[in-house]
C-alpha positions, 0 to 999 in steps of 0.5 A: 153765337153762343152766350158767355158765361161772364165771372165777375171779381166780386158779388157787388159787380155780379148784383150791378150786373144782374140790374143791367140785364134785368133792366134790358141794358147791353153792356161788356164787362171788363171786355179793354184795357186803358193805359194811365199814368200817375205824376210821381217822382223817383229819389235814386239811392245813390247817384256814382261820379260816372252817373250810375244809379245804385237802387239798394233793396232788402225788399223788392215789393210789388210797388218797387217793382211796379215804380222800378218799371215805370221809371226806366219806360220813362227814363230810358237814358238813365242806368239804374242798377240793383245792390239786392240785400238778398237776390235769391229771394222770390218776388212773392212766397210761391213765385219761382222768380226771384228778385235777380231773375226780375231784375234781369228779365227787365234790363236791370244789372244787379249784384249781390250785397256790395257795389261791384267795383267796376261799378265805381269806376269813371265811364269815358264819354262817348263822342 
């Protein structure tokens, strides 16, 4: 089997590295993933009659992005909408998503600047 060729994200890694094989210690670098969770909470912008919750954005930042998902995996029962200040915007300078195309990618309805007014208007229960 043929021996990889490992490639460390920084120097320090590499120099530990070098320790372990020099010292005739077996090791795997970054060979899994480990889920976690951090205990945060979530404030809505705002929260309509009919329970809609409106997430107003001129910044879709990483960590909104990040927060944003996390929320609805947790919430799944919740509707939580975009207003975007400017949904044409890329997530980040060479990206070619934007933050309406993140939005829809991950089940989140938006609109561009104003609250749609079907928004507004009250759900009916469901029975």
């Amino acid at each position: 089997m043929a021996k990889r060729t490992l490639k460390f994200r920084s120097g320090f890694e590499k120099t530990l590295a070098t320790q372990l094989r020099r010292s005739k210690v077996k090791f795997e670098y970054e060979t899994i993933k480990l889920p976690y969770v951090l205990k945060k909470n979530y404030i809505p912008d705002f929260i309509l009659d009919n329970r809609i919750i409106i997430e107003a954005k001129g910044r879709l930042t990483v960590h909104d992005r990040t927060k944003m998902i996390a929320v609805k995996l947790n919430n799944p029962d919740l509707d939580i909408r975009f207003v975007f200040q400017k949904p044409f915007n890329k997530i980040r300078k060479n990206s070619p998503t934007t933050y309406a195309k993140w939005a829809e990618k991950n089940g989140f309805p938006w609109a561009n600047e104003r609250i749609p007014k079907q928004w507004l208007t009250k759900r009916k229960k469901s029975n």
